[in-house]
N, CA, C and O atoms as a Tinker XYZ file with bonds, in Angstrom:
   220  protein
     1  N     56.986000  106.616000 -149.902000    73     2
     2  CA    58.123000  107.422000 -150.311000    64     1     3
     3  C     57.803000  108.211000 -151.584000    63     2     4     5
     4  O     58.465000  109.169000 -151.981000    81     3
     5  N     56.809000  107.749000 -152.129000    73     3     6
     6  CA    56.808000  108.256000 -153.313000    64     5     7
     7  C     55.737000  109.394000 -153.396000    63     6     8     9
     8  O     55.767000  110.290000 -154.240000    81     7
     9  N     54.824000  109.260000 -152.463000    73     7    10
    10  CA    53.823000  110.357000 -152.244000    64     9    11
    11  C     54.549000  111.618000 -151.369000    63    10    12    13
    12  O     54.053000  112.700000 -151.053000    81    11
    13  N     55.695000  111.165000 -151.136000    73    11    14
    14  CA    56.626000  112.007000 -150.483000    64    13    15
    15  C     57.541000  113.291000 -151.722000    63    14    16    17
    16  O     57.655000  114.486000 -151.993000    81    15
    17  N     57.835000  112.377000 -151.972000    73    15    18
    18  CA    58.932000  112.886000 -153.188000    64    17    19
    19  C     57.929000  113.876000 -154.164000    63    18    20    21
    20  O     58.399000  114.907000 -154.646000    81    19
    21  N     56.802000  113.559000 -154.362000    73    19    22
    22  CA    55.362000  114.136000 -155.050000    64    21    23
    23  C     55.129000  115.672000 -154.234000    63    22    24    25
    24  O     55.113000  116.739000 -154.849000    81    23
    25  N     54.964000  115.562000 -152.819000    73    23    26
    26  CA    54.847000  117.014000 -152.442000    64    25    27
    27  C     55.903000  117.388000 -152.771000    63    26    28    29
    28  O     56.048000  118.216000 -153.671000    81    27
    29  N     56.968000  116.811000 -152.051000    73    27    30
    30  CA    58.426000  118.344000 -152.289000    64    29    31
    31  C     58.474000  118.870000 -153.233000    63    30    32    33
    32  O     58.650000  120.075000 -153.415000    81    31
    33  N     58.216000  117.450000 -154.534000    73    31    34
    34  CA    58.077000  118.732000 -155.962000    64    33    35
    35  C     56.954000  119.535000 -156.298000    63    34    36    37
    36  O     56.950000  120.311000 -157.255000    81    35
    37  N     56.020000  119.361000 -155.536000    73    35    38
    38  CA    54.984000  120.063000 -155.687000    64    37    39
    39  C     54.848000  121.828000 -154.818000    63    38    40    41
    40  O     54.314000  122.919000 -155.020000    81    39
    41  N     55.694000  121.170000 -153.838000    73    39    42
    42  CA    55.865000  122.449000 -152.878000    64    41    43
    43  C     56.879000  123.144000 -153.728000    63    42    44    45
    44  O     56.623000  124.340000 -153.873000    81    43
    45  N     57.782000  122.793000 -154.232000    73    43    46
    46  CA    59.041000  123.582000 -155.021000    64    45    47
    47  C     58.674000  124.136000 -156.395000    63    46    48    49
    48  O     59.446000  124.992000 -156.828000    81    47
    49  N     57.863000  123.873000 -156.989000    73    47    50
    50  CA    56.893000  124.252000 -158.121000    64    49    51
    51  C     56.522000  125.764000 -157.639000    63    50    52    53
    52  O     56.910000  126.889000 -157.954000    81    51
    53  N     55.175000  124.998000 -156.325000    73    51    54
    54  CA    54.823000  126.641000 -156.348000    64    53    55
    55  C     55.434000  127.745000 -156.322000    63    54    56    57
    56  O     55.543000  128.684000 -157.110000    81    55
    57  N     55.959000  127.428000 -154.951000    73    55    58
    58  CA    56.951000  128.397000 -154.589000    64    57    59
    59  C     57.885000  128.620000 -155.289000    63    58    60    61
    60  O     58.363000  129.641000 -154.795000    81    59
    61  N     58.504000  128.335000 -156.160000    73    59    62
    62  CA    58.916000  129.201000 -157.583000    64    61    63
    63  C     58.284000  129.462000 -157.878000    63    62    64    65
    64  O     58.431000  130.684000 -157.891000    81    63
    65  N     56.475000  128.999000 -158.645000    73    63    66
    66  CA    55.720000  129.942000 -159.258000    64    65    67
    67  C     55.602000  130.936000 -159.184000    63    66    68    69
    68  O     55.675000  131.730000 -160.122000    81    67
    69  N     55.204000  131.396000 -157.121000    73    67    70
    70  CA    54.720000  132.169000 -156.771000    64    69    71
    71  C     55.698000  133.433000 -156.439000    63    70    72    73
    72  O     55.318000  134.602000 -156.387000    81    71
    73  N     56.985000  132.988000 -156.231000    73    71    74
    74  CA    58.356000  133.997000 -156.619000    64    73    75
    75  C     58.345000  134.793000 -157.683000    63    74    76    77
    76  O     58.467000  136.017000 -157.736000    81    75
    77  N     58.157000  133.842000 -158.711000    73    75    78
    78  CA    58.772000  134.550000 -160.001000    64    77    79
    79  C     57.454000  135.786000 -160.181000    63    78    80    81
    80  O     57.575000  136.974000 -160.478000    81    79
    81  N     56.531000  135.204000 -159.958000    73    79    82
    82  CA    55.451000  136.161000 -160.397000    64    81    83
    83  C     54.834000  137.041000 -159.158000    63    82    84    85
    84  O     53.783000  137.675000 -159.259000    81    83
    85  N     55.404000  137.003000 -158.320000    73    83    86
    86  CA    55.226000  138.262000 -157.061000    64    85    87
    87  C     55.847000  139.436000 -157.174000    63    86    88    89
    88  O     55.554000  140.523000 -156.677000    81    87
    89  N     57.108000  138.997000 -158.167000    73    87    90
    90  CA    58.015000  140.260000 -157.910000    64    89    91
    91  C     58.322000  140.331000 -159.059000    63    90    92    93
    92  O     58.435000  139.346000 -159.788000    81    91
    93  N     58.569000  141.894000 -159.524000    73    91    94
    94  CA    59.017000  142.561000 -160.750000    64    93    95
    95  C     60.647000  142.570000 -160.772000    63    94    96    97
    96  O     61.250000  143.626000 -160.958000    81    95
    97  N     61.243000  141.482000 -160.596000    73    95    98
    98  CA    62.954000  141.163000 -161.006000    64    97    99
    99  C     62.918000  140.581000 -162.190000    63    98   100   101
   100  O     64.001000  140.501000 -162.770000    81    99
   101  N     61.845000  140.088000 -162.796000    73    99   102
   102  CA    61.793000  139.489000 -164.419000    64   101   103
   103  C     60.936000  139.917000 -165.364000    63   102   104   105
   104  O     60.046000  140.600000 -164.857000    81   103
   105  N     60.842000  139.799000 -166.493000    73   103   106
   106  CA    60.630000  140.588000 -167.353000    64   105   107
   107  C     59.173000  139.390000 -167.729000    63   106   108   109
   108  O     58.888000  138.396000 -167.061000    81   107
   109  N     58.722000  139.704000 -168.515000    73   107   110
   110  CA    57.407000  138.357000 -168.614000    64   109   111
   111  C     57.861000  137.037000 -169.065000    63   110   112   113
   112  O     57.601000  135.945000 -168.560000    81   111
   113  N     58.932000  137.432000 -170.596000    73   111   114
   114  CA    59.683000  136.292000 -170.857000    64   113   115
   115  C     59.970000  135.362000 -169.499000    63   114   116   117
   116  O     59.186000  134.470000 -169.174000    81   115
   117  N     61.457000  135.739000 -168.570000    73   115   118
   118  CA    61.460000  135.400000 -167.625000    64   117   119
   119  C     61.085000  134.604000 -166.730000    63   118   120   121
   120  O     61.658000  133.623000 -166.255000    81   119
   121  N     59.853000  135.171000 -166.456000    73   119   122
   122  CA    58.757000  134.566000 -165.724000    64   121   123
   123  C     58.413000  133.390000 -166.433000    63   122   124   125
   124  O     58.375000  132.358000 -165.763000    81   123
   125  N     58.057000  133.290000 -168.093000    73   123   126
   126  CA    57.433000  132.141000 -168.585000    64   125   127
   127  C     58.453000  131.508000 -168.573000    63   126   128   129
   128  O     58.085000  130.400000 -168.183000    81   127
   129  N     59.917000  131.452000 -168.808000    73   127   130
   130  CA    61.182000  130.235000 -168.740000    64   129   131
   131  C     61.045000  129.687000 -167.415000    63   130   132   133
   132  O     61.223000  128.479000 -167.266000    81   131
   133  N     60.649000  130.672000 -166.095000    73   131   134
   134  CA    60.962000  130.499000 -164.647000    64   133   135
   135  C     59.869000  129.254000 -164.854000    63   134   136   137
   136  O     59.958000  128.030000 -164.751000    81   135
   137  N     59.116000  129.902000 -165.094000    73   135   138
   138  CA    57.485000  128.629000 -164.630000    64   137   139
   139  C     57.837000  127.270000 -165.648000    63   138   140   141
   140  O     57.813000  126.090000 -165.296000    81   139
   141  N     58.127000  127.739000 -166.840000    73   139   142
   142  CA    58.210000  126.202000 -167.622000    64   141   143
   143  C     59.245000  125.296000 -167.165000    63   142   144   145
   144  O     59.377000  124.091000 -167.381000    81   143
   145  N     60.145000  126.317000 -166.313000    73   143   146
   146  CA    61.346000  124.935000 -165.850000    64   145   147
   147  C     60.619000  124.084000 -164.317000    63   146   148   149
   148  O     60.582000  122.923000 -163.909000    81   147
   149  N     60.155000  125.330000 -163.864000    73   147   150
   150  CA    59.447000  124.736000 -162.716000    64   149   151
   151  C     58.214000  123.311000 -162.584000    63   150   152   153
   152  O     58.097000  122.401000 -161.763000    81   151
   153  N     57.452000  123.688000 -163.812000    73   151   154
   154  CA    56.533000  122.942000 -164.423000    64   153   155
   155  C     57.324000  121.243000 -164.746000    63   154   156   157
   156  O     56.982000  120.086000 -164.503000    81   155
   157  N     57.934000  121.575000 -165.084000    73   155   158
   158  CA    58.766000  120.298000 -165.762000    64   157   159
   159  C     60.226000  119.533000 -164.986000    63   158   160   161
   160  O     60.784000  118.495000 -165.341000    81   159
   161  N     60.579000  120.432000 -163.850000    73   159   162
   162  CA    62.126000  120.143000 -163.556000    64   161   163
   163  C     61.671000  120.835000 -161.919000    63   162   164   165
   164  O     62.481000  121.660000 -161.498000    81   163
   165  N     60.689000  120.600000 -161.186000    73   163   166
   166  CA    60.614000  121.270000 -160.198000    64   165   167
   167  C     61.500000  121.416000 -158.931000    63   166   168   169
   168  O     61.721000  122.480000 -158.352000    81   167
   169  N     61.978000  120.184000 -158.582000    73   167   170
   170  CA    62.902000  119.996000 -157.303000    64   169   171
   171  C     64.173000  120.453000 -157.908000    63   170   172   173
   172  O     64.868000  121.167000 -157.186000    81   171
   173  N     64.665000  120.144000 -159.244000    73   171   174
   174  CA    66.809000  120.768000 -159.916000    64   173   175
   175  C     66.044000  122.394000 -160.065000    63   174   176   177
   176  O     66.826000  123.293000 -159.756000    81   175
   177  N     64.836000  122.802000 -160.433000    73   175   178
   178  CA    64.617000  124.302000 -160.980000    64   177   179
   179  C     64.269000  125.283000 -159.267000    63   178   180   181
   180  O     64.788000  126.369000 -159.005000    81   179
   181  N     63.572000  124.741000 -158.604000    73   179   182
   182  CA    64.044000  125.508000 -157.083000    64   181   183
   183  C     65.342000  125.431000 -156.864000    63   182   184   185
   184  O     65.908000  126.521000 -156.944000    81   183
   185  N     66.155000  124.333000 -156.563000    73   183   186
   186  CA    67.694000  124.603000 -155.924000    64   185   187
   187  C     68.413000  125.419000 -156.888000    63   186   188   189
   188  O     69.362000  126.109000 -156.516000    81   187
   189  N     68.019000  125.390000 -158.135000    73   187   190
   190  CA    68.974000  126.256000 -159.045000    64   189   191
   191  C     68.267000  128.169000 -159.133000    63   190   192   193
   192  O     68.902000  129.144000 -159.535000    81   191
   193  N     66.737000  128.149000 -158.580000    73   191   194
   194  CA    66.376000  129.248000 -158.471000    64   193   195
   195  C     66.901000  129.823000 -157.003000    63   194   196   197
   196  O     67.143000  131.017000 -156.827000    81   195
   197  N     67.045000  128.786000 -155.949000    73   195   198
   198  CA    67.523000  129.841000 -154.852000    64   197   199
   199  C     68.819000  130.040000 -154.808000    63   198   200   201
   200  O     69.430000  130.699000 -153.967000    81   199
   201  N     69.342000  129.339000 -155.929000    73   199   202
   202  CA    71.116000  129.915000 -155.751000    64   201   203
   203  C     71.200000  131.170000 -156.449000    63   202   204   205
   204  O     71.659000  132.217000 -155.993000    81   203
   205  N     70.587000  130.924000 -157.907000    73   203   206
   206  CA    70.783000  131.899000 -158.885000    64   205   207
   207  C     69.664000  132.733000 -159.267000    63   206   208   209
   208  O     69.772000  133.602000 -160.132000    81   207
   209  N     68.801000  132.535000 -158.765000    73   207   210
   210  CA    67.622000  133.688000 -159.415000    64   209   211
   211  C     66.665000  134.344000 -158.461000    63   210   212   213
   212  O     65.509000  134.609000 -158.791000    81   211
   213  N     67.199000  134.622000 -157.184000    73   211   214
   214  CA    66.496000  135.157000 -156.149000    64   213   215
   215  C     67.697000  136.452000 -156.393000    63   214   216   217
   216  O     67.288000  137.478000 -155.849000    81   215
   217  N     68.790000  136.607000 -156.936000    73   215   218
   218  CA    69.461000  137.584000 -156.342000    64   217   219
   219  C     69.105000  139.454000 -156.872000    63   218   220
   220  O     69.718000  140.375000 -156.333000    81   219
């Protein structure tokens, strides 16, 4: 279970990483808050990026 719980946050990391920094909707700041929450808060910082920061 726990090597489980390890990808999802690992999959939810990137893929915010790779969001924030594909596309020009953020400014660089931005991008570095996007990644440091991701880095640190990966599985609460995806569900809170696809509600609020894809738009």
């Amino acid at each position: 279970m726990d090597k489980l719980l390890y990808l999802v946050g690992l999959v939810c990391m990137v893929w915010v990483i790779y969001d924030v920094w594909s596309k020009d909707r953020y400014d660089n700041v931005g991008k570095i808050i996007w990644t440091i929450a991701a880095i640190f808060f990966n599985i609460l910082t995806a569900i809170v990026y696809a509600i609020f920061g894809r738009r």
